[in-house]
N, C-alpha and C positions, 0 to 999 in steps of 0.2 A: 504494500500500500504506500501510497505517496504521500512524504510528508505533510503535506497542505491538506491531504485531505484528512491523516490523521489528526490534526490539530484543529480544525473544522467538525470532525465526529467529536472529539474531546470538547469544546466547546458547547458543541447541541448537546451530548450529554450533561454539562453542567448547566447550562440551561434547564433540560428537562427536570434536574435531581435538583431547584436550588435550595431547599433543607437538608441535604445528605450531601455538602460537597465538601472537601478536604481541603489544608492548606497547599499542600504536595500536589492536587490537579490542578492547582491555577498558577503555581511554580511553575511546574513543566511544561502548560501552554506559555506563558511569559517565556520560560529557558526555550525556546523554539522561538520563537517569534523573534526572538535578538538575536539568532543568525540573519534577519534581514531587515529589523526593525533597531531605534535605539530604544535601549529598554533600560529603568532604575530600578533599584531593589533597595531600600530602608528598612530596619528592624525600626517598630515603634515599641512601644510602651506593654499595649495589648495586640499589636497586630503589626502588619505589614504594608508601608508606603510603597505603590509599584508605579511607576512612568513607564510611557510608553509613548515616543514621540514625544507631542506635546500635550497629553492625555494623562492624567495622574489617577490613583484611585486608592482608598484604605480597604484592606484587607482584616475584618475583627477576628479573633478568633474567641471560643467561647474558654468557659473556662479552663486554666491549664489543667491538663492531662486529656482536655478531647479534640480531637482532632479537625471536629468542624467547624465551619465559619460563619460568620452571623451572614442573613438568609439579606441582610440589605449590602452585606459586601457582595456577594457573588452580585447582586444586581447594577450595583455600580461596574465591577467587569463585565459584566455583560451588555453596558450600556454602550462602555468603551468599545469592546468587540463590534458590537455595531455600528460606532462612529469609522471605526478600521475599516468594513466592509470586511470583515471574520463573522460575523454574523447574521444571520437575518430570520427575524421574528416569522412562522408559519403560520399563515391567514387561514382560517378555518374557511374551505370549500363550502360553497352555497348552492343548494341542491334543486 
């Protein structure tokens, strides 16, 4: 499979799951994406500052020891990913 497309499956699945997403899957999309993107990475406090271009976004995480992230970060990545054109919202078919 071709990187772009795995990083686009990666994303729509984050999209799909955004209560069950990890900090490690939106690492990984970000660590891909800065092979042809410029990409930041900041440890904050409780979470993680990521740039991308000229696109920033926080990353919360819940409390330590779980692994997931608060359900308004992934939306903020996900918002960026669609400013990217990495994304794009599916329009429910009308019958």
């Amino acid at each position: 499979m071709e990187l772009e497309e795995r990083i686009r499956k990666a994303i729509q699945q984050i999209a799909q799951n955004r209560s069950n997403v990890t900090m490690g899957e939106i690492e990984w999309v970000m660590e891909k994406l800065g092979q042809s993107y410029n990409t930041r990475r900041r440890p904050a406090r409780h979470g993680v500052l990521f740039g991308i271009e000229n696109h920033r976004f926080m990353v919360n995480e819940h409390n330590p020891g779980n692994k997931q992230v608060k359900s308004y970060s992934v939306d903020a990545f996900i918002d960026v990913m669609e400013q990217l054109g990495w994304y794009e919202e599916e329009k429910p078919k009308n019958e």
